[in-house]
C-alpha positions in Angstrom: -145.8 124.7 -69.7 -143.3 122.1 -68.4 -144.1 118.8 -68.0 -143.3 117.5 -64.8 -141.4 114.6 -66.6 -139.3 116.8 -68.3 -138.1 118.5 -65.0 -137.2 114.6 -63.8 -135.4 113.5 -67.0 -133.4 117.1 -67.3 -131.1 116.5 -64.3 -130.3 113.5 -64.8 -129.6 114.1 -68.7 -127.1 116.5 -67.1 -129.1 119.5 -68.7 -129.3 119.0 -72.3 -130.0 122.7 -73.0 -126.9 123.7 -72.3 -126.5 127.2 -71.1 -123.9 129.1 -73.7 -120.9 129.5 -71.1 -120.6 129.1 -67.5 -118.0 130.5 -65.4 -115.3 128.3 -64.4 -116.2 126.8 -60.9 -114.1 128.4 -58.1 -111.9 124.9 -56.8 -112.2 124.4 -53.1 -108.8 125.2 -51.2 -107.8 121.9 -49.7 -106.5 121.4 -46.4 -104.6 118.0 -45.8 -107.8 116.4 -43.9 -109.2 117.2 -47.0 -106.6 115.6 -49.6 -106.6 112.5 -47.2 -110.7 112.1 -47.4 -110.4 112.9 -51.3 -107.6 110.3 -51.4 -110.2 107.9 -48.8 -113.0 108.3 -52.0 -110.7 107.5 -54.9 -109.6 104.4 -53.2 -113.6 103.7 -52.4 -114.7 104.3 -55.8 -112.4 102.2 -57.4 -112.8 99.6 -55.8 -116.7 99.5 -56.0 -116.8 97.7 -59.2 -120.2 96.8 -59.4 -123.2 96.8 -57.0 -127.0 96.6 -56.9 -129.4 98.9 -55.0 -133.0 100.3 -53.9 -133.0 103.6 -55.2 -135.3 106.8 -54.3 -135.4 109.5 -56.4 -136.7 113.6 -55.8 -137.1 115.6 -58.6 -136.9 119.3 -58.6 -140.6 119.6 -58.5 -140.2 117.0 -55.2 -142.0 114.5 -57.0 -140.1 111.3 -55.8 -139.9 108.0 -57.5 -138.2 104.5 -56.4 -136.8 101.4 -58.0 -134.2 99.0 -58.5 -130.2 100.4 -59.6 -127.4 98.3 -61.0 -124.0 99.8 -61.6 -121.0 98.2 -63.2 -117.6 100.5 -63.3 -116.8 101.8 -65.3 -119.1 103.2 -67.6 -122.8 101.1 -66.8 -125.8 102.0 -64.8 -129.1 101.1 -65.2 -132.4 102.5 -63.0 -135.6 100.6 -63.6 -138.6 102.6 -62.2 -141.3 101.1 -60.4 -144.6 101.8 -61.7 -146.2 103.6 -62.1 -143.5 105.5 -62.7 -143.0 105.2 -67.2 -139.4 105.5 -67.1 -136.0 103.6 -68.0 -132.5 105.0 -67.5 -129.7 103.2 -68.8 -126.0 104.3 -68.7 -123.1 102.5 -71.2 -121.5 102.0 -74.2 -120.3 105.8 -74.0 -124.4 106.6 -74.2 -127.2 107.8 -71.6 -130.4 107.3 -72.3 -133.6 108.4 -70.7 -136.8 106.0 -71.6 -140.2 107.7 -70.6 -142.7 105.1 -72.0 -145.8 106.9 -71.7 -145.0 109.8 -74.2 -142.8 107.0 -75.9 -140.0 109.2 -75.8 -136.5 108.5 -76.0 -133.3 110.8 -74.9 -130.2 109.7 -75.7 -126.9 112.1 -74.7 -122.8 111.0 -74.6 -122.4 109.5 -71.2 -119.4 111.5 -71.0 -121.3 115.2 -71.2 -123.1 114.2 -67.5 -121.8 114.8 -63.8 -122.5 111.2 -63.5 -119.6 110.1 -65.6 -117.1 111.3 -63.1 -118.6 108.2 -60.9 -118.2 106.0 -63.9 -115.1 106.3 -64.9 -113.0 104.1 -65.3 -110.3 105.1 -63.0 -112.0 108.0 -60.6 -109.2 110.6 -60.2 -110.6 113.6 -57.8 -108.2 116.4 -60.0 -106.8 117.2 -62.9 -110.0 116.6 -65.0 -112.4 116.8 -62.0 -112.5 119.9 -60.1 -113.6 119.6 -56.4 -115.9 122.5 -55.4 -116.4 121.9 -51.3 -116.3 119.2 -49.3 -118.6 118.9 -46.4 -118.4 117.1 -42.9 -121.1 116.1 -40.2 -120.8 113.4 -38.0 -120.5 110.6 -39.4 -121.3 112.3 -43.4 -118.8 112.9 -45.8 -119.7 115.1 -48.4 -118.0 116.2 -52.1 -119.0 118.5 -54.8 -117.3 118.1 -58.0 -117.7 119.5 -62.0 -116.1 118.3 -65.1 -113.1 120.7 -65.0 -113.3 121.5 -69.0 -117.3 121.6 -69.0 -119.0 122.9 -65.8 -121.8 124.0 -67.4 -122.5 119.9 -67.7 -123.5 120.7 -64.1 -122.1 119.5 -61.0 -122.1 116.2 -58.9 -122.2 116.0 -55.1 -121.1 112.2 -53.3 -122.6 111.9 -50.2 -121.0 108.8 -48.1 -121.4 107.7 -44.9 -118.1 107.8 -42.6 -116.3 105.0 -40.7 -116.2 102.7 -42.7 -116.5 105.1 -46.1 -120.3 103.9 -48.0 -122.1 105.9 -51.0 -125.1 106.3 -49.6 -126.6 109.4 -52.6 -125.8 112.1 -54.8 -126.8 115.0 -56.1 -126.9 116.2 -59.9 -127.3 119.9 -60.3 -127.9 121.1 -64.0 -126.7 124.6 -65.1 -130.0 126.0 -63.9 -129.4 125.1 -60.8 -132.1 122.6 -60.4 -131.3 119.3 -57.9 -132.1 115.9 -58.4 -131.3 113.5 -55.2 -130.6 110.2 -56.0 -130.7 107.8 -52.0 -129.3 104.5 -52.0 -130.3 102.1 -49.6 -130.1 98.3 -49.7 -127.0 97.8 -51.7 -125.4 94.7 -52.0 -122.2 93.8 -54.1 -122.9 92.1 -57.2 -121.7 91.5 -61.2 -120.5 90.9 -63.4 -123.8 91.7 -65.1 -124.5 90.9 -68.3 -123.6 93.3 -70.8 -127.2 93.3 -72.6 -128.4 95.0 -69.1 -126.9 98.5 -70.6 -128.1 98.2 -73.8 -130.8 100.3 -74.5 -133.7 98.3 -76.7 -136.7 100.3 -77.2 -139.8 98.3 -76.4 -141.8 99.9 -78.7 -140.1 97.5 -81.6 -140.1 94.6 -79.4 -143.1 94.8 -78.7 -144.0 95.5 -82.6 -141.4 92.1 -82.6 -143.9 90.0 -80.8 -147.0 91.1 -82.7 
């Protein structure tokens, strides 16, 4: 049986089983509206440095959890969970780590084997070493699927923005079983630079133990 925290942690570990090999993803034939929207994104990404955020979450089981989301480019990101929600997601110093303090459970993966890393980098660069998939359009919605171009069984990462002006509004992590996590954003507010000890992962089990 699968614990219904496992399915919300997997996705967002980027599937840490690994499937042996995956096919290499088919790249989506550009048209110049699209090279000028990809080129709109790479100039937005970059230049969100660092914001702060409500977050809600929907796991592939549709259970949905909400919090508080800080992200510093590149590299840091860090979800807090409101309760009663057990979990802790922190992104940086090359690491991502997945908290669930009920089972006292840790997860801990290279930042740079996730989808997520593409939106982390430190100079996001939709080619070469990102492969875009499809892009999308309704009015007023831009939307871009993208893998690692070496490793997409890592899974892919769909950006979903609103149009005119260009905002993040969610994404979409799909692991190598094709299971979806949706990640909306609402409330966001420039902020940083944070402190670095905010993406630092400390387990509060030895705190805790600290203060006894």
């Amino acid at each position: 049986m699968i614990h219904r925290r496992t399915l919300l942690a997997t996705p967002l570990l980027a599937c840490l089983a690994r499937p042996a090999q995956a096919s290499a993803p088919a790249a989506a034939k550009l048209s110049a509206q699209d090279q000028t929207d990809l080129t709109r994104v790479e100039g937005y990404l970059n230049g969100m440095k660092a914001i702060t955020a409500r977050f809600l979450q929907v796991a592939p089981d549709g259970a949905v959890s909400q919090g508080n989301a800080w992200l510093q480019r590149p590299g840091n990101m860090r979800f807090e969970y409101d309760k009663p929600a057990p979990y802790l997601m922190v992104a940086g110093f090359g690491s991502f780590v997945f908290y669930d303090s009920e089972l006292n459970q840790t997860t801990s993966i290279p930042l740079r084997t996730t989808p997520l890393s593409i939106l982390l980098a430190e100079k996001v660069e939709l080619k070469g070493d990102v492969t875009v998939t499809n892009i999308d359009r309704q009015p007023g919605v831009l939307q871009v699927t993208m893998v690692r171009s070496s490793s997409p069984e890592d899974g892919s990462l769909t950006l979903v923005f609103a149009d005119q002006p260009l905002a993040l509004r969610q994404w979409v992590v799909t692991d190598g079983q094709h299971q979806e996590t949706t990640v909306s954003l609402y409330d966001i507010e420039p902020g940083g630079p944070f402190p670095a000890r905010m993406f630092e992962f400390h387990d509060p089990r030895l705190q805790d133990n600290r203060q006894n």
